[in-house]
N, C-alpha and C positions, 0 to 999 in steps of 0.2 A: 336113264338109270344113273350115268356117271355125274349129272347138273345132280340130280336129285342129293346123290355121296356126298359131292363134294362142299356142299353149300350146309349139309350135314355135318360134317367135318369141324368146318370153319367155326359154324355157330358153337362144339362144344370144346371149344381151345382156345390158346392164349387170344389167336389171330381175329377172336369174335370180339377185341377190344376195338373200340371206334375210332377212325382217324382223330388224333388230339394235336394239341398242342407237345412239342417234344418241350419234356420236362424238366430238361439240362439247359434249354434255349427254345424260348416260347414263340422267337421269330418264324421256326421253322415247325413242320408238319411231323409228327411220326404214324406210320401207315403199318398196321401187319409187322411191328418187330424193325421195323427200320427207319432212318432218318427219310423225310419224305419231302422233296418240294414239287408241286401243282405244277407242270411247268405244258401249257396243252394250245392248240387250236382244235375249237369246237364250235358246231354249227350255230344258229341263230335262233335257239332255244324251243324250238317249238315239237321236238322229239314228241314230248308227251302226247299231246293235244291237238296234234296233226294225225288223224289216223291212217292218210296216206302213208307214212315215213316209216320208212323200216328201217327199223332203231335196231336189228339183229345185225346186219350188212353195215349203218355204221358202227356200232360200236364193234365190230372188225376190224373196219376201218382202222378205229383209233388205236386200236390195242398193237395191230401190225406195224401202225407209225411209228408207236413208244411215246399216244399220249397219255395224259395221265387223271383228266382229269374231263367233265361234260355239265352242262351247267342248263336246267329247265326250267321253263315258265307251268304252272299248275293246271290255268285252263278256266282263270278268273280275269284274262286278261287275253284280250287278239289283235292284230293288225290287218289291213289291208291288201291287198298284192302291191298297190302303190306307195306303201306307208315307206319315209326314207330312201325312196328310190332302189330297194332292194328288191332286184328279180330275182324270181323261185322264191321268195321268202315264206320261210317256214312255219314261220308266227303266223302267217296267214292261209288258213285250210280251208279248203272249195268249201263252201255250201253248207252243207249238213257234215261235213265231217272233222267239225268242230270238237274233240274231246273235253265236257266238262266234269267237275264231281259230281253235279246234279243230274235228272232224268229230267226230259219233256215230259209235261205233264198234259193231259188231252185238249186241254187249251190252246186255240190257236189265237196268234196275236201280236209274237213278239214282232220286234224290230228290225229282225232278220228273215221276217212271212211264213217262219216253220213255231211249231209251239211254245206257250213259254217254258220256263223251266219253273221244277218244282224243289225249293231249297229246301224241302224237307225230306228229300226222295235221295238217296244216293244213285251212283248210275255205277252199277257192278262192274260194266262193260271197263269202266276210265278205272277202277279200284285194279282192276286184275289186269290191267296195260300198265299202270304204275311198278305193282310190285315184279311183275315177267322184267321192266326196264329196270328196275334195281337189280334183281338178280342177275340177270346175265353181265351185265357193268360187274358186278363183283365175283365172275367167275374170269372175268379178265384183267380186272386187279384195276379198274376204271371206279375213282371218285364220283359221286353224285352229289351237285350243286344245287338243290332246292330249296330255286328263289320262290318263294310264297305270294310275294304279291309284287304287284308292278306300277308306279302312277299310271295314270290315263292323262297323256300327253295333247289329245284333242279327244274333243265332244263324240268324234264317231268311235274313237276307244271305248268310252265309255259307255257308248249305247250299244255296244257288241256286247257287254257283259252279262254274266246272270242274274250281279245282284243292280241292274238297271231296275229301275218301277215297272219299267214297260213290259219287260223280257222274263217277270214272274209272276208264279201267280200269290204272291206271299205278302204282297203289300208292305215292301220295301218303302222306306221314304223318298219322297224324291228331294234330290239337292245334286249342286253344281258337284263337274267331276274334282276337284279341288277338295272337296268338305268326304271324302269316299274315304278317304283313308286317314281319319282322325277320328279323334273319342266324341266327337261332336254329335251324332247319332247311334243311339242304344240301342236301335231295333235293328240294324244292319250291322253292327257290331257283336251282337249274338250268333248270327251267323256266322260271320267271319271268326270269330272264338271255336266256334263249332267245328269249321272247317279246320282249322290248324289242331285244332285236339286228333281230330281224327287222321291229318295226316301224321302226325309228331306219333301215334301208336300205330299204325300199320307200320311204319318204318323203322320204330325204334330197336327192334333185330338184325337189323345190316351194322355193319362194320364199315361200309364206305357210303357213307351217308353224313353232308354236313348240311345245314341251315343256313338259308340267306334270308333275310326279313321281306327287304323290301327293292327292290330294282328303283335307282335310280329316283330316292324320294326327297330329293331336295329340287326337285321340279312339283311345280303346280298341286301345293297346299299338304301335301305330306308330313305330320308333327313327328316329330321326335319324340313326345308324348307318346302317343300311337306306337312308334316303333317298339319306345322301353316297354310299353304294355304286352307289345305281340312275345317280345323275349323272355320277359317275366312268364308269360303262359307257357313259352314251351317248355322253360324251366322247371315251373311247376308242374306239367304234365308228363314229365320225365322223372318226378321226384317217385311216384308210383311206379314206374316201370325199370327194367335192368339196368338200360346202356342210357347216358347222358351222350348228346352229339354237340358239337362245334356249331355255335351261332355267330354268324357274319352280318354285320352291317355296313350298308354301302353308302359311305362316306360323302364325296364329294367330286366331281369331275378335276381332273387334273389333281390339286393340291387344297390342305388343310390341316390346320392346326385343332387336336382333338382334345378340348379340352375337357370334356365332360364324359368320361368312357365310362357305363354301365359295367356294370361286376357282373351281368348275364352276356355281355357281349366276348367273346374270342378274338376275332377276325376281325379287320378293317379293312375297307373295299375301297378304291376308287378306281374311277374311268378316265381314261385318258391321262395317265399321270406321264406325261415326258415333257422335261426329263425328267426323271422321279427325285425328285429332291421332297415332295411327300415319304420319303421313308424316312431321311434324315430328323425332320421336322416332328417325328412320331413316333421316331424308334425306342425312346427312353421310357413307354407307355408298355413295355415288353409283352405286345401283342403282336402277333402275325398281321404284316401289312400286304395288300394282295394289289395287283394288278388285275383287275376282274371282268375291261373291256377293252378292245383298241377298232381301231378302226378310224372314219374321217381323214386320214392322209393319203389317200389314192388306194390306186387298185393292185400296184406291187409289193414284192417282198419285202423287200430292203428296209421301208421304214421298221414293222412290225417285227422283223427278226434284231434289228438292233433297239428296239426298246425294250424285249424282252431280255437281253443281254444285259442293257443296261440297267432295266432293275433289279435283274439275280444280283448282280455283282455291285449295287448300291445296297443288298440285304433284304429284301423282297423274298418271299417265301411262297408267291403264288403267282401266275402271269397266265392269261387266257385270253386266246384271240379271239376274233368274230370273225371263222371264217365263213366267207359265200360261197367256195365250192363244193359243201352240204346243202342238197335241193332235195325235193321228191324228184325218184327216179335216178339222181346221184346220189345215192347218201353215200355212195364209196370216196366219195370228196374227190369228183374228176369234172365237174360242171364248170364249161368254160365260160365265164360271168363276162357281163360286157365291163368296159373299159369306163363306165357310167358311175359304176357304182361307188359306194362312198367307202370302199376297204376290199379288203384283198382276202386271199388264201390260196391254197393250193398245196399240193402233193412235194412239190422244193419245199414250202416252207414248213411243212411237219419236218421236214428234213433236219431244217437246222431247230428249229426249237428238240425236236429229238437229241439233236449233238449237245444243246445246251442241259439238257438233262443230265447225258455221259458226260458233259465237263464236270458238272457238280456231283455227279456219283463219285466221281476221280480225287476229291478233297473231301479233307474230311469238314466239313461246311459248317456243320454245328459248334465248332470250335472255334470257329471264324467270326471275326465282325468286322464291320466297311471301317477302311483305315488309307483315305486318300491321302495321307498326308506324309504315307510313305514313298510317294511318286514326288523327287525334289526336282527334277525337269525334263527336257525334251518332250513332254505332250507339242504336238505345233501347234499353229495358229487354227484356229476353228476346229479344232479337236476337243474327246473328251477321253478321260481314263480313269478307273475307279478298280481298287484293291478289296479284295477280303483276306482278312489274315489270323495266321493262329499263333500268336504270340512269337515271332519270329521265326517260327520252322517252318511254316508255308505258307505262300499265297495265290491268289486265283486273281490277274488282271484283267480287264479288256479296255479295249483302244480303239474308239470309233469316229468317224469323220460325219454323223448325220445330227441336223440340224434343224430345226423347227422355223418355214418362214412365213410372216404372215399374220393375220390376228384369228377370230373366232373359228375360220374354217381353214389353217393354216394345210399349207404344200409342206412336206416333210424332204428336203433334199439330203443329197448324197454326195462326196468326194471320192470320184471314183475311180480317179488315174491309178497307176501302177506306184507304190512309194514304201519310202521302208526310213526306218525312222532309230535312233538311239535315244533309249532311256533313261534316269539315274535314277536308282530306288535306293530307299533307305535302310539299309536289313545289315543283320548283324553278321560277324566273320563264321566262315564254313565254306561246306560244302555243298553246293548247292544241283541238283539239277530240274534243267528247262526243257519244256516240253510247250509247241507251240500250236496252237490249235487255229484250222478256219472256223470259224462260225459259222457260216454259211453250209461247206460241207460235211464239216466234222472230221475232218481229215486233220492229221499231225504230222509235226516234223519229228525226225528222228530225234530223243533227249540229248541234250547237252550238256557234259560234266564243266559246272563255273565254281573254281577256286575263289575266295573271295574272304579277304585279309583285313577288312575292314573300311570306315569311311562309305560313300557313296558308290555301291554298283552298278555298274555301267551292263545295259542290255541292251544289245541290236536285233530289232525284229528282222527276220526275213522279207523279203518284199511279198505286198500285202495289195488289196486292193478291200475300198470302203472298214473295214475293220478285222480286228485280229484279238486273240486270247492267248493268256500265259499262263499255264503254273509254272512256280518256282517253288520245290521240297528241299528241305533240309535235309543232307547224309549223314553219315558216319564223319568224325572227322579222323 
């Protein structure tokens, strides 16, 4: 009775507007009436479509942590238990307990030794596990990231799918996995038009509901063509319905230059972007630039808690881990992953990505933009430090010692003695107070009232270990 009220409520008030773009500064998100930034560790996408996973327990999980944000694959797209050396992985569900859009249809045959699938059938069962995992996410104020489709990275990806020849009975064309996700064939392109109309309307009544196109499509023959096409359609199939949502495209791994941004696109994605110096390179494009994967530098915290740090505070409006201690039978995210695997998570690191949240609820953010060039010295040597500021009355630092070594599969290392360090910033005369934050715990020091008469102000951190955060606000004078 009180899910049923409340989700009641929602839909006939202001709060029924969709997460957007905040209208004063497109960098960042507004959610329900507030400035909003994505800031989350979430599982390995397979919530949906894994019908072991019980998506109630984590999205628990996340909302207890203070994340904000969960990010799904559709169920057009599976992995392995082996795929990327990820145990427990998500993406990859026993057997038969595959959740597609489509029904088996009495045909036996596919590729998987259970029936094919019938792309003309929907499969009720995956419709009403969809909208149940929307709803409850937005009875806990948890964004939904629906990625629509995914490359097919190797040939057994793509012979797991629906719309494989093999695995329907619909006479799909056959072609390599490369040519799947382009305008190059019309007869499996109707489907997929199909699919996205139908999801873009069962979901177009949430309010925490954004669009991702395509996962990771600048792998293995993925057009940009393709892409603008799939955004054009949800566009247009929003143009008939109430609420218009947030479409994201997912860029490039690490870094790039965007020269060509589609008027239906939002959001910019990339994976693995550290250090993020992709936001600088993109920012002038006044779109939301997101940090949308991490992973690949081991199994602990430390890298992944200061890359997220370091992109809020380079102007980053979205950051989302991959974490692996989300499994079936953990979704409360407590699953102790081996030391094998290619990324980390865990119950510390909601911790501090949680505090980087409270950092940035603490300023007013939206009025900020990245302004390194008010730090005039004392970062040390192998260090990095990066401001957001609101026109001299405050700013939000951080100050990290982690470092990328290596080339394609780089070790992400750490500076981790005891050290403490003096600043000069650039900021005009006042009164100013400091207030010094861990990242890691989220713990502060007590504020500091700093008189400050002009020329270069001198700031001494407290002693710190791998990295540390500032505001400095402007008083009364």
């Amino acid at each position: 009775m009180y899910r049923a009220i409340l989700l009641t409520l929602l839909a006939g008030s202001a709060l029924a507007q969709p997460i957007r773009l905040y209208p004063d500064n497109p960098h960042y998100y507004e959610f329900r009436g507030r400035p909003f930034i994505a800031v989350t560790s979430a599982e390995h996408y397979g919530m949906l479509l894994n019908a072991d996973f019980d998506y109630k327990k984590y999205l628990d999980t996340m909302s207890d942590d203070g994340m904000r944000l969960t990010r799904f694959f559709t169920g057009l797209y599976r992995e392995g238990p082996g795929s990327f050396r990820i145990t427990g992985n998500t993406l990859a569900p026993a057997g038969d307990r595959f959740i597609t859009p489509y029904l088996r249809s009495g045909e036996s045959g596919a590729l998987d030794t259970l029936a094919k699938w019938d792309l003309t059938q929907w499969n009720p069962v995956y419709w009403r596990r969809l909208k149940d995992i929307v709803e409850y996410a937005s009875e806990k104020g948890i964004i939904i990231q629906v990625t629509l489709f995914c490359t097919y990275y190797r040939d057994e990806m793509w012979e797991a799918s629906p719309y494989h020849p093999s695995n329907n009975i619909n006479s799909t064309p056959e072609m390599p996995r490369t040519e799947v996700l382009t305008l190059g064939h019309p007869a499996l392109l109707r489907y997929q038009e199909t699919f996205v109309r139908r999801m873009v309307t069962e979901l177009n009544g949430y309010d925490n509901v954004m669009w991702e196109i395509c996962n990771e499509p600048y792998f293995h023959g993925v057009t940009l063509e393709w892409q603008y096409h799939i955004a054009k359609l949800i566009r247009e199939t929003e143009t008939g319905l109430p609420k218009r949502h947030l479409i994201a495209r997912n860029v490039a791994n690490n870094q790039e230059f965007v020269t060509d941004p589609s008027p239906n696109i939002d959001v910019l994605h990339f994976h693995y972007a550290r250090p993020p110096v992709t936001v600088a390179m993109n920012f002038g494009l006044g779109r939301l630039i997101g940090f949308d994967e991490t992973g690949f530098d081991g199994p602990f915290d430390y890298p992944y808690r200061i890359q997220a740090w370091d992109f809020v505070i380079a102007g980053g409006g979205h950051y989302n881990h991959l974490d692996y201690s989300f499994t079936v039978g953990h979704e409360d995210g407590t699953f102790d992953f081996p030391k094998t695997q290619p990324g980390g998570g865990g119950p510390e690191l909601r911790r501090s990505l949680k505090a980087l949240n409270e950092f940035m609820d603490s300023v007013n953010f939206v009025r900020m933009r990245p302004a390194d060039e008010l730090i005039l010295s004392g970062v040390p040597a192998g260090a990095s430090a990066r401001i957001l500021a609101e026109d001299g009355r405050a700013c939000a630092l951080y100050l990290h010692h982690g470092r990328i070594m290596g080339g394609y599969t780089p070790r992400y290392l750490v500076r981790s003695g005891v050290q403490q360090h003096a600043l000069s910033l650039n900021l005009p005369a006042g009164g100013y107070t400091a207030t010094w934050w861990n990242p890691k715990t989220g713990k502060t020091e007590a504020p500091q009232s700093l008189r400050h008469t002009g020329g270069p102000l001198r700031v001494m951190t407290p002693e710190y270990r791998e990295d540390i955060a500032l505001v400095l606000s402007l008083g009364e004078e």
